[in-house]
Every structure is written in structure tokens, then in C-alpha cells.
N, C-alpha and C positions, 0 to 999 in steps of 0.2 A: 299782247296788250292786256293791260289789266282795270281793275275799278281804281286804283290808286294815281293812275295817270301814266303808270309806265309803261311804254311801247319798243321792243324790241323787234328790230324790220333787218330782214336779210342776215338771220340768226348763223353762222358759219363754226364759231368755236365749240371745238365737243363733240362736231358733228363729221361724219362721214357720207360722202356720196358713191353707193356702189354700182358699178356698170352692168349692167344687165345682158347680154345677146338677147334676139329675137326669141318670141315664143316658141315658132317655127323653126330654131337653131339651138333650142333646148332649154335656151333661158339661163345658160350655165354665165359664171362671175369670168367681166373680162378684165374691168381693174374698180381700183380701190383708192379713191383719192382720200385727203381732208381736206376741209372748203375752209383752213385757216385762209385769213386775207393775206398777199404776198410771201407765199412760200419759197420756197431755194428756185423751184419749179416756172415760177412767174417772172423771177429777173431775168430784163434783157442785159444782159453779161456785155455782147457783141457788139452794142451802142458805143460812142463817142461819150465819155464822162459828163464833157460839156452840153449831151445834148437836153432840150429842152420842149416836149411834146407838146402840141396845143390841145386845150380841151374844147374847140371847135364852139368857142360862145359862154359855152358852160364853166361856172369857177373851180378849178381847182380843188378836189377830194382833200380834204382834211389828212387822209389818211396813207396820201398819196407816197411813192417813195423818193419821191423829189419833190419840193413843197413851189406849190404853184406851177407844175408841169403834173401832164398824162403821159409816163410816156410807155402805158401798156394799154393795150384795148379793155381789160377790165378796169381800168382805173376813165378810161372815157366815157363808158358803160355807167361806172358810179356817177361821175359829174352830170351827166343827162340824168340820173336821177333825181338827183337831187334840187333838181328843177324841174322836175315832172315832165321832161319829155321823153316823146318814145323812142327807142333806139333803131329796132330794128333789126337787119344783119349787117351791119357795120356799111358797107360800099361808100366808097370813097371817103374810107377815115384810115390814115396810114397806117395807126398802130394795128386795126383790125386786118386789115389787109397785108401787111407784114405778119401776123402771124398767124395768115388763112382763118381767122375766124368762121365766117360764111360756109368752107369748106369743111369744118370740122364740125359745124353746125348739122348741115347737110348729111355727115358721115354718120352721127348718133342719133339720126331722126328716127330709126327700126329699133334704136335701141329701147330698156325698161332701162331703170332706176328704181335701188334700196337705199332708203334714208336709215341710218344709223347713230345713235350716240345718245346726248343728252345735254338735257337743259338747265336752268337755274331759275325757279319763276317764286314771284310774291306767294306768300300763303293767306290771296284772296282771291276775288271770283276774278275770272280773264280765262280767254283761249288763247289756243295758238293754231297754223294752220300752214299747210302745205299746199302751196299754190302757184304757175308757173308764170318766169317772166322776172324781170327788179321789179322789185316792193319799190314804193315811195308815196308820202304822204300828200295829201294836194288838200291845202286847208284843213278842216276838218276831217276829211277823209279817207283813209289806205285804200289805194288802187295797186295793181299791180299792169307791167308791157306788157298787153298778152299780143302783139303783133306779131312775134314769131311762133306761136303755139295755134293762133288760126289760120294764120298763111302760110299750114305745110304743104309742101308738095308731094306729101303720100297719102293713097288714096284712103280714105276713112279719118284721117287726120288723126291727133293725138287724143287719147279717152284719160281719165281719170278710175279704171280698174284699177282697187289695188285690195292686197291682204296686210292684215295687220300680224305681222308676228308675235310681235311682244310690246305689250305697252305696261308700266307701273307707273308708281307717283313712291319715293322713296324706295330703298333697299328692299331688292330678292329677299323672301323667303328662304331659309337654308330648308333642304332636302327633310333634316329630319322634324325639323316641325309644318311642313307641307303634308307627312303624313301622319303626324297626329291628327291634323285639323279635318284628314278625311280628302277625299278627289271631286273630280265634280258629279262622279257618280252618286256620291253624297245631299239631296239635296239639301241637307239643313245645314253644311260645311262648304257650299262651293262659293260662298259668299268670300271667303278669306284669297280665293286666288285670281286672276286676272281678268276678267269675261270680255274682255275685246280679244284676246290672244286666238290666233288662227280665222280670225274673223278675215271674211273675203266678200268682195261686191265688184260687179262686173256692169258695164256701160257700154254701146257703141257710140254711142252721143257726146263730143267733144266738148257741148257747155251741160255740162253736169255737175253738182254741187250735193257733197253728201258734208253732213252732219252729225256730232257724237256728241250728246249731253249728256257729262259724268259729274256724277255726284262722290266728291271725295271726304273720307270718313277717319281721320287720324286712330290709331291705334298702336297697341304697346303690347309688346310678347315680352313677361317676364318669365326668365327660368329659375328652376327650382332652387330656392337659395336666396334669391335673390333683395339686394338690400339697396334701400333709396340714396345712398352716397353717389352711387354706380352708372347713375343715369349721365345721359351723354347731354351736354348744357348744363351741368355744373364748373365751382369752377376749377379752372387747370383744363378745360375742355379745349380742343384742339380749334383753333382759327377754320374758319370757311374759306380763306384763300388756298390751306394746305391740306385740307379734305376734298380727296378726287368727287366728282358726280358718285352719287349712286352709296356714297361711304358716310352720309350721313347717318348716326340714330344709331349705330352699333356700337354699345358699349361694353366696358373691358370685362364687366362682368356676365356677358353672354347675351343681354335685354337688346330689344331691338324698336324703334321707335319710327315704323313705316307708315304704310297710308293702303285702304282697301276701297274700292271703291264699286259702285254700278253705275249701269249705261241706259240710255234710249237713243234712237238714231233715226233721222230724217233726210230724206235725201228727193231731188226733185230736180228736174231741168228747167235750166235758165229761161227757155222760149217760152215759161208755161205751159199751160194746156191743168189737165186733170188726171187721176190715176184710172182712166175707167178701166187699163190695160188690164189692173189689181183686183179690180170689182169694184172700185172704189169711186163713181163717177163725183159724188160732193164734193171730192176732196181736190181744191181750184189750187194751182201754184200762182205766185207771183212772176212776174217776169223781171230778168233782170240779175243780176249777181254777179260774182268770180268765181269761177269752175276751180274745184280744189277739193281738197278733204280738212275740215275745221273740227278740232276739239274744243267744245266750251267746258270749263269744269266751274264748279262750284264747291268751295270749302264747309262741309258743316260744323258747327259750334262742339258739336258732341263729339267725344273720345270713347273709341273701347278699348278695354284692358283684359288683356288674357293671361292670366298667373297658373303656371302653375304648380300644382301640390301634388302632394303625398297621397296616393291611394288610402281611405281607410281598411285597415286591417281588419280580421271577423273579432279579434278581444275589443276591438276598437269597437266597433259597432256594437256588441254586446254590451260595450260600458254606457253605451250612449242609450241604450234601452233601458237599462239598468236606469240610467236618470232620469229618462222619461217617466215612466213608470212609479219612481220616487218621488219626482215632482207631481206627479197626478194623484198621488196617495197623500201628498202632503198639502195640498191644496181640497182635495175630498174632507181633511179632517180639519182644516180650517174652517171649510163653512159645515161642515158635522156640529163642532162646537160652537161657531156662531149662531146655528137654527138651536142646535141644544139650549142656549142660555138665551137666545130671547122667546123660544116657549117656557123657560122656567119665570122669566121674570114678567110676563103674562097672566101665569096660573098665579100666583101671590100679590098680583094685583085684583084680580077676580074675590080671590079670599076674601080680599079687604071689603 
């Protein structure tokens, strides 16, 4: 959701959800979906053509693959959203119970999950955020069901631990200009590369709510050569329908038109209390929230531009001393003769 008004809830295209095993069982990838809506994966094949699912009260998903019928447990799932009720674990709703929901629910409750892929958002200020449960809007407000995320039946319940592998805003960096700019061993160069990357935060406490305030800085890597025809948003420039994620801002002639940004992070449990655990007893939470992980970003007005050029050479630098030097001789004898001639026309005023 952003300042413009646009709210994007239960973001799925672009994105991948990957299956985690237990920590305890190594953590290794058991599968790898994508969270498009009705994939091959989701038709029930095996139904009666004619048949026609009830959405139990709730109308009918827009979206639905029979119009005015549910007749998958995900598409019942959307219709209670869409009216802000809570789901649940399905019990006694055919579609779910036809395709064991409850028990497959049950089955990935040890499980982790990696979020992967990418988004498409306005270039103004808005977040976005990773939080468990359907999203849907109630008035003015995004809630999300969390009744199946506090009603687990495993001991410690579900945390909000996670690591951040890789986060940008526009196109990677290619390899050879990450090391011109320097590593983050570098401290006046580590500003150009990702500083949430490998970022980790651990929690036992299920209502937990962590925070990432970035501040994003538009920026342009020209290469050597490089001439203003070439930039990518001229025109002949390739449609946003047919440019994958992530292939923005690379144009043909080498220039790259991404985005760098920095961080602060805040994070705090929903029950309140203070940080005295930190040293920090002033410091009071509110109570209250959605346990999740929220990026707020903010676009700044400013652009940097990184060109670059030609090393100067040592005749190169000698000519340029050579000028200095000329111009400082030739400005010495400017005012040499300006003092020169107004003490001459001083003295022959005195005469007089």
C-alpha cells in the first residue's frame, strides 16, 4: 500500500513460496511452489462439469473459476475474505475437507518458509509486508486471520525469525562495477550495495513485529562512452508489460538506472511491556499490532549519478599544471598592471 491510494493485498504473481524442513532436520528445500491464483495444481479435474460449490454465505470471488461458485477450498477461503470473516481450518466446508486442508495444514506446521521473487510498486512512499493469515480490508483498515497462526498445536507456536537474503529496489549490480565501487570492507563505498542482505533476527515470542525503515535514493551508473540517446525511457523504449521484474533501467548501451538505498529497524512485541531486557527501561511499546516483518520505504527527490571516465594520464596532468600555473601568471600580471597604472596616475595627479 502506498500514499497514492493503491493497496495491493495477498500479492501472489512474481512470487514464490519455498518449503523449508525443520531447523532440526536441517532446514534443507522440500518444495517450491508459485502462489499464482489457480494454477494446473488447483483444478479439481475429478468434479462433475455441472458441479457448483457454495461459498457458505459469502459471494462469490471475482476471481473464481466458475463464476458465482467456490468450488475449491482456496476460492472459499477468498470469499470469507472478502467479507472479513475468519476462516479458520476449514471443518465442515466440503471443498476443504475434500482436499484435507486441516491435514495438510497440520502437516507444515514444523515446517519454515522462503519468500522469493518480486514486485511492481509506485515510485512513492508505501510499504509492504509479510504477515500470516488472508489479508483483507475491514473499512478503513488491513487486518489479516491470524486464527490459524495462534491456535497451533505445537509447543512454542509459530515466531516470526527470519533472515533476509537479498533485498534491492531495481536491477543487480553487474559483478564488474560492484568492484569498482569497493566491498563493504570499504567504508566510504558500502553505501552502493544492499545493507539488509544476510540480515537475521530471532524471536521466541509469536506476537512479534519487526520493522525496516528504508530510505530509497534513485541512481544511474554510466559507462565509459556513454551518450544520452541510450537511456532506457526514451523513446522505442520497451513496454512495462514485456519487461520481466528486475530488467528495468538497463540500457543497450551498458547504463544502468537502479536504486541504493539505507536502513533503520525497529522491532517490539505486540503485548508491550519495555526494552529493559536491552538496557533500555524508557523505552515503553505499544500494545497491539500484526506480528509480521513490514518494509516501509520512502522515495527521496535526489538522484546520484556515477559516470565514468578516463583516468588522467601524467602528460595529462602536466598540461593541466602547465595551465594552472599560466593562468596564475596571467592573472598576477593583470593586476601587476592594474597597481602599475593606478600608482602612475596618482603620482601626476600629485604633480598637479
Amino acid at each position: 500500500m502506498d500514499v497514492s491510494g493503491e493497496q495491493q493485498t495477498g500479492v501472489m504473481h512474481g512470487v514464490n513460496k519455498v518449503r523449508l524442513a525443520p531447523v532440526k532436520e536441517g532446514g534443507h528445500v522440500i518444495d517450491v511452489k508459485a502462489l499464482d491464483l489457480h494454477s494446473a495444481d488447483d483444478v479439481a479435474a475429478h468434479l462433475d462439469p455441472a458441479y457448483c460449490g457454495g461459498c457458505y454465505g459469502a459471494p462469490a470471488p471475482p476471481t473464481a473459476q466458475k463464476a458465482g461458485c467456490c468450488n475449491t477450498c482456496e476460492e472459499v477461503r477468498e470469499a470469507y475474505a472478502s467479507v472479513s470473516w475468519a476462516f479458520g481450518r476449514g471443518e465442515n466446508v466440503e471443498q476443504c475437507e475434500r482436499e484435507h486442508y486441516s491435514e495438510r495444514l497440520d502437516a507444515q506446521r514444523q515446517e519454515g518458509c522462503r519468500i522469493e521473487g518480486g514486485l511492481r510498486v509506485n515510485k512513492v512512499i508505501g510499504n509492504f509486508h509479510i504477515a500470516p493469515g488472508r489479508s483483507f480490508s475491514n473499512g478503513n483498515t488491513h487486518v489479516h486471520d491470524l486464527n490459524n497462526y495462534f491456535e497451533s498445536p505445537i509447543e512454542g507456536g509459530h515466531t516470526f525469525s527470519h533472515e533476509i537474503h537479498h533485498l534491492r529496489f531495481g536491477p543487480q549490480l553487474p559483478e564488474e562495477v560492484t568492484k569498482k565501487l569497493g566491498g563493504k570492507s570499504m567504508p566510504w563505498t558500502n553505501h552502493h550495495l544492499n545493507p539488509l542482505d544476510e540480515t537475521q533476527q530471532k524471536t521466541d515470542e509469536p506476537a512479534y513485529n519487526y520493522m525496516y525503515f528504508v530510505k530509497v535514493v534513485s541512481t544511474s551508473y554510466l559507462p565509459l562512452g556513454w551518450q544520452s540517446s541510450g537511456l532506457m525511457g526514451s523513446q522505442g523504449a520497451p513496454s512495462t508489460d514485456i519487461v520481466p521484474l528486475g530488467a528495468h533501467g538497463r540500457g543497450e548501451d551498458g547504463s544502468l538506472e537502479t536504486h541504493q538505498y539505507s536502513v533503520t529497524s525497529h522491532k517490539r512485541s505486540l503485548s508491550g511491556g519495555n526494552d529493559a531486557s536491552e538496557g533500555h527501561k524508557e523505552r515503553l511499546h505499544a500494545r497491539g499490532g500484526i506480528p509480521g516483518v513490514f518494509f516501509s520505504y520512502d522515495i527521496s527527490p535526489m538522484k546520484v549519478i556515477n559516470r565514468e571516465e578516463r583516468s588522467k594520464t601524467f602528460v595529462g596532468f602536466l598540461t593541466g599544471v602547465c595551465a594552472v600555473i599560466g593562468g596564475t601568471l596571467t592573472v598576477a600580471a593583470a593586476i601587476d598592471r592594474g597597481v602599475y597604472e593606478g600608482a602612475t596616475r596618482i603620482k601626476k595627479l600629485h604633480k598637479r
